[in-house]
PALUMVO-431726 format. One record per atom (N, C-alpha, C, O): residue in one letter; z, y, x. Coordinates in pm, whole numbers, plus 50000, padded with zeros to 5 digits. Layout:
N
AZYX...
END
This chain:
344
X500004988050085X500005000050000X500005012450088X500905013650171X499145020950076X498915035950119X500545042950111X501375040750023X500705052550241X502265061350168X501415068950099X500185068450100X502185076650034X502025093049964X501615101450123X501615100950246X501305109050001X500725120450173X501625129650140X501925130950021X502215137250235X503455147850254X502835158750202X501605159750195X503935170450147X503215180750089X502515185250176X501355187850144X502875187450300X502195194550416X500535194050386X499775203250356X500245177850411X498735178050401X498025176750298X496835173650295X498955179750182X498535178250023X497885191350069X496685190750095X498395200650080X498345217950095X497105216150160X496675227550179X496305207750203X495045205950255X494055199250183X492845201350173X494805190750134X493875178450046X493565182049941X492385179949910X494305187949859X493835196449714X494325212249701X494825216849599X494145217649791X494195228449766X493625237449682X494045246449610X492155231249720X490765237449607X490205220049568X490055211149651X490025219149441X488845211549410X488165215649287X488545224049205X486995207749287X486145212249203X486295198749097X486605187949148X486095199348977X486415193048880X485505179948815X484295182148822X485735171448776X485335160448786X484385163648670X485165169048592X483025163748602X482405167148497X481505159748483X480645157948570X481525152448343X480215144448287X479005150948274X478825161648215X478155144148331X476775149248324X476185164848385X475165171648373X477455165548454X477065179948573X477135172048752X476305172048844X478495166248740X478975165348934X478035150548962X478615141549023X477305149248939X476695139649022X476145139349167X476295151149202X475785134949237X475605133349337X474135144749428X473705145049543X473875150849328X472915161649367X473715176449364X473615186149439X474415174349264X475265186849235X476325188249370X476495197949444X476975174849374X478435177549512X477455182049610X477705193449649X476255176049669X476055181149828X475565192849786X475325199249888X475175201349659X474855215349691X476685215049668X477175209449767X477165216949626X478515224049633X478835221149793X479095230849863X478815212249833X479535210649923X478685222050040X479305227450132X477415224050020X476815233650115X477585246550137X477575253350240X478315249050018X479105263150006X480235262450073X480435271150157X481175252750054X481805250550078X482495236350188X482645225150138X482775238250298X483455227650386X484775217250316X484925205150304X485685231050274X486795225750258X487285217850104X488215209850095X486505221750005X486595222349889X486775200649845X486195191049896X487185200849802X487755186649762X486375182449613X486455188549507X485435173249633X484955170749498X485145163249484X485505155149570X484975160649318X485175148549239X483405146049191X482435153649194X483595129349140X482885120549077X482665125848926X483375134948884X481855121248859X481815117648733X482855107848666X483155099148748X483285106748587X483835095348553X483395084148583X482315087148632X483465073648588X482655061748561X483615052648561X484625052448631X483075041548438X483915034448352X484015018548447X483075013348508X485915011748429X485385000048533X484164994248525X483344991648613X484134990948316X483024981148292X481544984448378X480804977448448X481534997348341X479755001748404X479554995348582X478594989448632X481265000648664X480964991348790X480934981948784X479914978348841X481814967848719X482024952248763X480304949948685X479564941048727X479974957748589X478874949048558X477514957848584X476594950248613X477154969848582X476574978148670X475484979548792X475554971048880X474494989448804X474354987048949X474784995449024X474375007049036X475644990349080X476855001249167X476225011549266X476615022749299X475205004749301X474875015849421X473995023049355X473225027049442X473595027549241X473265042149168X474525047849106X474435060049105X475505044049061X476655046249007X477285052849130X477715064249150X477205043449195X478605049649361X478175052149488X478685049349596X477105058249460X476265058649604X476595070649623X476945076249519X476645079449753X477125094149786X476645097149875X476625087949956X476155106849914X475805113650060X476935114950177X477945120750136X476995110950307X477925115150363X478475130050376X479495134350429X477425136650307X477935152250358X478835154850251X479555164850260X478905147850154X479805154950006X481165153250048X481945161049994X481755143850145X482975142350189X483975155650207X483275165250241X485255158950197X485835147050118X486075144649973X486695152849905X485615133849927X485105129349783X486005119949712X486285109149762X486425123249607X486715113849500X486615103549398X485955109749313X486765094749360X486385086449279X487005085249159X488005078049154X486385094249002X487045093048909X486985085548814X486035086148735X488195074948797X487545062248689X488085061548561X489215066048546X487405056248452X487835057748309X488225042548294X487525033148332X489165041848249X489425023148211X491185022048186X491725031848237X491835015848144X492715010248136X493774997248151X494974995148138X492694990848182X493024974948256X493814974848376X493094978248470X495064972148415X495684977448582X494654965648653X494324969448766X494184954948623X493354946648707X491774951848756X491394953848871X491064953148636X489964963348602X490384970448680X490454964248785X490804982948695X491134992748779X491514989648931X491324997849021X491984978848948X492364975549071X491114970149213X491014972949333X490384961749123X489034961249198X488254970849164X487344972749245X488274979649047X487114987849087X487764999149180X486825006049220X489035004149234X489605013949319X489395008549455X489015016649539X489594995649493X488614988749590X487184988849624X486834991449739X486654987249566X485174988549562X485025000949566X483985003749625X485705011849521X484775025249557X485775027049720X485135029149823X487015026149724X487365022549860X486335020749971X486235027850071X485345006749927X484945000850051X483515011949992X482445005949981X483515017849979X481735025449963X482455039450058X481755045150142X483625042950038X483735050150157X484885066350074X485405076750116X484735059149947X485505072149846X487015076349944X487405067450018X487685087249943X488595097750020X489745094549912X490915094749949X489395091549768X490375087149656X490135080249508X489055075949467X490995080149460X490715075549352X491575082149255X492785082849277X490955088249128X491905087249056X491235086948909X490055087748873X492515085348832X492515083448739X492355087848590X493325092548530X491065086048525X490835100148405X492115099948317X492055088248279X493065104348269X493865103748101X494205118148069X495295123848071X492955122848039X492715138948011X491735136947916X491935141447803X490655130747943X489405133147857X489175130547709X489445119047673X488725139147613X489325136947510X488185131047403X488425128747285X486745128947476X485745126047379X485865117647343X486815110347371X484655113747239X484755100347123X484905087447229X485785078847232X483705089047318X483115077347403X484495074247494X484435064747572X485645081447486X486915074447551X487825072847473X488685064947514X488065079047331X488865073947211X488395056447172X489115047147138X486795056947196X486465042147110X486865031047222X487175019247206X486725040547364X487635026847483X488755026747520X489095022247630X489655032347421X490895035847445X491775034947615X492525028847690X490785048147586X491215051447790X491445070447768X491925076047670X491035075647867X490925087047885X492145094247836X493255090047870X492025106547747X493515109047705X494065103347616X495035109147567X493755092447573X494205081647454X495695076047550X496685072347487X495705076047685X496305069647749X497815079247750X498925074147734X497595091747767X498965100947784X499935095347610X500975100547571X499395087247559X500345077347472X500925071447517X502035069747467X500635065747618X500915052347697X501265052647856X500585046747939X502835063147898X502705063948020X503065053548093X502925051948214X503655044947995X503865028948078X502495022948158X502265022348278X501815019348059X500615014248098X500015020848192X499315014348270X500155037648210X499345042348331X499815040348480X499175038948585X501355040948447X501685035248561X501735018248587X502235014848695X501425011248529X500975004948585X499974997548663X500064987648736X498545008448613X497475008648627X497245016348791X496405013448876X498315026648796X498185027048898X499225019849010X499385020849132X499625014848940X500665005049038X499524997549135X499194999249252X499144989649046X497804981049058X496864984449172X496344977249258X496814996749150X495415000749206X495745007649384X494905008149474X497065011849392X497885015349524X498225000149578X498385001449699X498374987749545X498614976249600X497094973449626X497064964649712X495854976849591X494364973649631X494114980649712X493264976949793X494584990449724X493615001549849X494595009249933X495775007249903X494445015150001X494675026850094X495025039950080X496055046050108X493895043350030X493675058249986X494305065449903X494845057549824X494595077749871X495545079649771X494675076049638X493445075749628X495705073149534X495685073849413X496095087349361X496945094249416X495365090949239X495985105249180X495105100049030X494115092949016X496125108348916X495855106048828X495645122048773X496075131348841X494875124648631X494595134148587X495015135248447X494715126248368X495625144348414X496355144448283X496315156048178X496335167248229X496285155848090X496955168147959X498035168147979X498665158748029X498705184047923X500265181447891X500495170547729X501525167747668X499085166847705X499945161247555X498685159047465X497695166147481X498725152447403X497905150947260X498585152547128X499795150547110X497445157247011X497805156146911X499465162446911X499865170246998X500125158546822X501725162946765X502375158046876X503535154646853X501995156746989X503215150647100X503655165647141X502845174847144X505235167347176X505785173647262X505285175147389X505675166447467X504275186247451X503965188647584X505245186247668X505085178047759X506615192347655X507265189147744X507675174847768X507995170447878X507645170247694X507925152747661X507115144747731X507275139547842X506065144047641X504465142447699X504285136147832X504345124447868X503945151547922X504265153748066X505015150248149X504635146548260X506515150648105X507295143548144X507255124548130X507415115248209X507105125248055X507425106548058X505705104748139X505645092748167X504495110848179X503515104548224X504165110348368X504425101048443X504465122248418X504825125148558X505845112448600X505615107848712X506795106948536X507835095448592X507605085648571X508385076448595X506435084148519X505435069248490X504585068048656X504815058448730X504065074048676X502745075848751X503585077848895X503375070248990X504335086348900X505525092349045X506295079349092X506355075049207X506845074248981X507675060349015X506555050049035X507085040449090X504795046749008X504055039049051X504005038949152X503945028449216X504005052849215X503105056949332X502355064449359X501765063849466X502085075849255X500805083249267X501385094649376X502465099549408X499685095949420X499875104349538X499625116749503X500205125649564X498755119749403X499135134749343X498905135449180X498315126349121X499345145249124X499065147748979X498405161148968X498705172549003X497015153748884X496655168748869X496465175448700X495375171748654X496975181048636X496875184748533X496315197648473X496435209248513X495555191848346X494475199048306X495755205548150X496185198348060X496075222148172X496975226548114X496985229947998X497055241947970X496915220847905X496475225947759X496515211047691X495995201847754X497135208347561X496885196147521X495505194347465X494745203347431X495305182247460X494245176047360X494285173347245X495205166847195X493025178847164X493175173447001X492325161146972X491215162246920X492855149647007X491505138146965X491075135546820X490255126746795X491445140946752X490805142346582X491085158446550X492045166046564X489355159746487X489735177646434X489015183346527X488085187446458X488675188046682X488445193346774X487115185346868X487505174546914X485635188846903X485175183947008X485565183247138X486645188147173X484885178347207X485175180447348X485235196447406X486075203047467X483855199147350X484005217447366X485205224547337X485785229647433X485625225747236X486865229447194X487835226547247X488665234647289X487905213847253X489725210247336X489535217047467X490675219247506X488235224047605X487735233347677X489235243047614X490375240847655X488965251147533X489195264647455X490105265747384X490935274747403X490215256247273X491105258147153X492795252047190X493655259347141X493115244847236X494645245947254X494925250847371X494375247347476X496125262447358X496595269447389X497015263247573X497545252647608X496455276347665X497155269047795X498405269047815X498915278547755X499485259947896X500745260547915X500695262248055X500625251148108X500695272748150X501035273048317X502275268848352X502535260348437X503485278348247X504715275548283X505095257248297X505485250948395X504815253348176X505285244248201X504525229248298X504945217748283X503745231948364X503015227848511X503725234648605X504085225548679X504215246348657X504915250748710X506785244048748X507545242948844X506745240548562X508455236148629X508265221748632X509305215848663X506985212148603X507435201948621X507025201148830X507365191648900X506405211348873X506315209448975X507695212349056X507945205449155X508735224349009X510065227849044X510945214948977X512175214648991X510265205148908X511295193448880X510715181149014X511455172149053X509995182149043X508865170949168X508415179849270X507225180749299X509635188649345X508605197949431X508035183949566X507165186949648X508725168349567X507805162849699X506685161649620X505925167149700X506045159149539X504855155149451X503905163749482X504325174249433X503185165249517X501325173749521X501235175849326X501245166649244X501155189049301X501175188449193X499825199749170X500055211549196X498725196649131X496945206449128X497275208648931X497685202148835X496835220148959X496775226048823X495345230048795X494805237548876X494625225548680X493715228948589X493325235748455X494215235848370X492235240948426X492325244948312X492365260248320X493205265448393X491295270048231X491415280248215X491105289648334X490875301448311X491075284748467X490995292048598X489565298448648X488915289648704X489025308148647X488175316048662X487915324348774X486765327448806X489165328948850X488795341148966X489395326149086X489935315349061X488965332549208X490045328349271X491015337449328X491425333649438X491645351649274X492465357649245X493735347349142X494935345749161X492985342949055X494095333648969X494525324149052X495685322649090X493425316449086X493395305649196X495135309449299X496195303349303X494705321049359X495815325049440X496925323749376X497635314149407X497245330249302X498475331249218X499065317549175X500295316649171X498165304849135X498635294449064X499525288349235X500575282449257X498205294949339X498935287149463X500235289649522X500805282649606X500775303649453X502395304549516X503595295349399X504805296649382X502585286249337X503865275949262X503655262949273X504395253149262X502165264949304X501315245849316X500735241549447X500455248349545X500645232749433X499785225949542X498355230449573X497685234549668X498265227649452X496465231649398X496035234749310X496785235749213X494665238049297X493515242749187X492715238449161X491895235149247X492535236449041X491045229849036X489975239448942X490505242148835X488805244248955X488115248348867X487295237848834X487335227648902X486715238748759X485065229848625X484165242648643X483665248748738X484215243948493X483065251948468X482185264548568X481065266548613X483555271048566X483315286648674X482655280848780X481795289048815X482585270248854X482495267148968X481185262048953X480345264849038X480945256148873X479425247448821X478395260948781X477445262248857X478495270648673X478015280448591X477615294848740X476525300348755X478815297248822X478645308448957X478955298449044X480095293749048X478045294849116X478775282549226X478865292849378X479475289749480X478045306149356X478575313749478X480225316449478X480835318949582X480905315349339X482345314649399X482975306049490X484105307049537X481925295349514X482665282949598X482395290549771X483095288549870X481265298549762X481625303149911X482155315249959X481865320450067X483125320349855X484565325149922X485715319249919X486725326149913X485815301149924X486995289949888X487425294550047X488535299450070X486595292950134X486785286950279X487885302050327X489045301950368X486955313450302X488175323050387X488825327750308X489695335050356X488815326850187X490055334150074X491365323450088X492575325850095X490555309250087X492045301050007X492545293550170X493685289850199X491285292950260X491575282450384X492005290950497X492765287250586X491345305350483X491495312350631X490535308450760X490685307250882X489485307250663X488205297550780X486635305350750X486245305750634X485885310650845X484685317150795X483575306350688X483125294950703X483485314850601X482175310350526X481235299950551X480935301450670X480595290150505X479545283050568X478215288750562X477245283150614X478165295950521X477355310950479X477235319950425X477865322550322X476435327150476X476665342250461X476115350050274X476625357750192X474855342250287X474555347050147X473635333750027X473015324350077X473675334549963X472955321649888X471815321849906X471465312449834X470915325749950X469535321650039X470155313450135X470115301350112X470995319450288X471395310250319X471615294650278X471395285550358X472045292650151X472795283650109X471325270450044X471185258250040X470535282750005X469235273249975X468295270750070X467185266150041X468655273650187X467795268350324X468805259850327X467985250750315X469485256150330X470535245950374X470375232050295X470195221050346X470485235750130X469995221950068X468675220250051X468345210549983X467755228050100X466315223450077X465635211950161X464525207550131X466455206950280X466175195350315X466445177550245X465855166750249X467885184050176X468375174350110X467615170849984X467685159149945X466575183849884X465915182849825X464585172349851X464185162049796X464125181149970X462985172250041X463085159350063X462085152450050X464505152550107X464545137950146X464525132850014X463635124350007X465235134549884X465425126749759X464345130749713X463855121249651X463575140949707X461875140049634X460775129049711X459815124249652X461035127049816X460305111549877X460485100049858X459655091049865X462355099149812X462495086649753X462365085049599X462465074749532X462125096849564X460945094149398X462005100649296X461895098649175X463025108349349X463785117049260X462915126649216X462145131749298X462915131649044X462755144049020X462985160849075X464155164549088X462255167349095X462615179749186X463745185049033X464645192949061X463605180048876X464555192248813X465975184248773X466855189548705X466045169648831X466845161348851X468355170048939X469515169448898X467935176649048X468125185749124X468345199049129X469295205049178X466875205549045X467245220549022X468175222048929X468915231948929X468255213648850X468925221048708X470625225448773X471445231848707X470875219348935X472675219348880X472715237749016X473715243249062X471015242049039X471565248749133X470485265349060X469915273049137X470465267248892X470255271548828X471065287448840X470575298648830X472665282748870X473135297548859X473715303449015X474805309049031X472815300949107X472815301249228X472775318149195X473635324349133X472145320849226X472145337749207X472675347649114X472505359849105X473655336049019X473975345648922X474805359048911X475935358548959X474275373948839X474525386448898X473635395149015X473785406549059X472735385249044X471655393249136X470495391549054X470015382348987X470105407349090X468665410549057X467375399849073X466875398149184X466975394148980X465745382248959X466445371648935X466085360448971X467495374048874X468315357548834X467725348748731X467375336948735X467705359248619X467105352648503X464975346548578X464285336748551X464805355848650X463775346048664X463175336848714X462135330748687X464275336048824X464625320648898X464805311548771X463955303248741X465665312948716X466015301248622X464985299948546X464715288148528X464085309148478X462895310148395X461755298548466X461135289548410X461775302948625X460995296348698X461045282348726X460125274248736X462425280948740X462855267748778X463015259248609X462645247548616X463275261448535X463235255248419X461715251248334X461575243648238X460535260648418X459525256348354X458375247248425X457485239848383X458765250948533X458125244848672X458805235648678X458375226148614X460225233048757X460595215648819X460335206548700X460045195048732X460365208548602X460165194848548X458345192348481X457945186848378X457865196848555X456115190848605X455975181348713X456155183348833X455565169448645X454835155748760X454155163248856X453175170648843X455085159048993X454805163949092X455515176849165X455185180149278X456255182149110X456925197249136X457375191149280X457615179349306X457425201949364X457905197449517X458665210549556X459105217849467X458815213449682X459755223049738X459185237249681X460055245549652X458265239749668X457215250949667X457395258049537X457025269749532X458135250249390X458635256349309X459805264549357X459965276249320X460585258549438X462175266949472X461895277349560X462445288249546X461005275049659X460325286549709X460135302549596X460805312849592X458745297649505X458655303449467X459505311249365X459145322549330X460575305849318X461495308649244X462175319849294X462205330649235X462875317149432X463665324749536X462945338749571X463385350049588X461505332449574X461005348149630X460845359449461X460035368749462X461635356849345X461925366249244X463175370449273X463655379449204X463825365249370X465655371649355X465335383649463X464585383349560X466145394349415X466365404249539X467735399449657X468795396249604X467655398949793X468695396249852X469965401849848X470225413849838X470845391549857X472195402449826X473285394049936X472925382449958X473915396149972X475305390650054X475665386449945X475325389449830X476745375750006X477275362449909X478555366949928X479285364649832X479135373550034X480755377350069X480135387550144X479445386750245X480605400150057X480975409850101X482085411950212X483225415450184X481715409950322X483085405450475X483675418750458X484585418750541X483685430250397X484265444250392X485875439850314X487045443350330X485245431650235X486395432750072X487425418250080X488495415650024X486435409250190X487325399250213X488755397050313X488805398750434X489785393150232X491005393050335X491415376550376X492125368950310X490815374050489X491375358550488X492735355850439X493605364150414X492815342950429X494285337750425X494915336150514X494315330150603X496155339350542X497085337350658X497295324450699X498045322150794
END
């Protein structure tokens, strides 16, 4: 069994991550994020044990070495199920594993997994009991404060001393309960109310615990602020929708220069990675679509995206659409180095 990792290098390990999202973080999306960013922690898509044990894993769990360091987020409830598949992404080379019981859509109500599970903090810890006796790496699980009529403080509590007494190596919680009847997925986004405080004291009740807070986070001004009580941050959306916020993670939150200077930069950088997966017979809008709001707020934005939405997805589209796309943006610096104050 893996130890826990000390807060010390938690304060490294999740300081920033970017959020685990269906049908956005796939494996085209992390290595452009990761272009922005060095330090930034990504996550997986979900993916369900069943889809690995029976699956073809190596489109499911295949990764670029550059997306490192990377996560593996799995939907399931079985502590056995879970135990070989936290292995298996282990041996593909995953940095972690953890565990969805946040997610509130139909497609994880009908597999009674996802946040169906913050019912059941027994079972999660045992699931991750399971899954820390298979592997190495840390385990971390992902949570609501609560569903439906449950007591958030309750809630939270009985899954933090479920999961802490397994073994988990960090908790990261997404701050707002879930409504699994009444509310979409969109909505449960929006509609119940965020709770910071109380992520805050269950972290002043577990200060050895790595405790990453989610939900609602937009600047990394907030970002800062959540960091003088937590471990960590995680953004979703903001981060997917302006992904130039990911390249002020490195000297705002790390105290480390930029991996570049402006988002041109950033699209000379993945345009090789483009080039290699358009030879092995990937779609060029397979690709463009996750690097759409690259410029967003600079002059020719909307017609990059105009460009790229009508062009990459033509048989045959190659580098020469993104080209041409780019040459509608006016140049702009990505970090203003005037306004930036590293971190100490």
């Amino acid at each position: 069994m893996g130890e826990p990792l000390t807060n010390s290098s938690a304060s490294e390990a999740w300081r920033f991550c970017v959020a685990p999202m269906m049908d956005w973080t796939d494996r085209h999306c992390r290595v452009f994020h990761r272009t922005f960013s060095r330090r930034a922690r990504l996550y997986s898509e979900m993916v369900t044990t069943g889809a690995i044990i029976h699956g073809p894993r190596q489109r499911l769990l295949g990764f670029d070495p550059s997306e490192q360091s990377l996560a593996l987020q799995l939907g399931g409830s079985d502590p056995k199920d879970l135990a070989q598949c936290a292995k298996i992404g282990e041996d593909f080379g995953y940095d972690e594993i953890n565990l969805n019981c946040g997610c509130p859509s139909d497609r994880v109500q009908n597999g009674a997994f996802g946040a169906c599970l913050m019912r059941e903090p027994a079972l999660v810890g045992d699931c991750v009991s399971a899954m820390k006796a298979s592997v190495r790496i840390p385990v971390t699980v992902k949570c609501r404060i609560g569903v439906d009529d449950q007591d958030p403080e309750q809630a939270l509590w009985a899954m933090a001393q479920s999961v802490i007494a397994a073994g988990a190596d960090a908790l990261i919680v997404h701050a707002r309960k879930a409504w699994l009847q009444g509310l979409s997925p969109k909505e449960n986004r929006d509609v119940p109310p965020l709770d910071y405080s109380l992520v805050y004291r269950l972290k002043a009740a577990y200060p050895q615990v790595p405790i990453i807070i989610n939900g609602g986070i937009t600047t990394l001004d907030a970002a800062q602020e959540h960091l003088t009580h937590l471990d960590g941050v995680m953004l979703g959306r903001v981060a997917y929708h302006e992904p130039g916020l990911l390249g002020l993670v490195d000297p705002i939150l790390f105290g480390e220069p930029a991996a570049y200077a402006s988002q041109f930069e950033v699209l000379e950088a993945y345009l090789p990675y483009i080039e290699q997966r358009l030879s092995e017979g990937v779609r060029l809008a397979d690709m463009t679509r996750h690097i759409l709001g690259l410029f967003t707020g600079m002059p020719g934005a909307r017609a990059w995206r105009r460009h790229l939405a009508t062009y990459a997805v033509k048989s045959g589209a190659g580098l020469d659409v993104v080209r041409q796309a780019a040459a509608m943006v006016t140049p702009a610096a990505l970090i203003p180095q005037a306004e930036v104050q590293l971190a100490g």
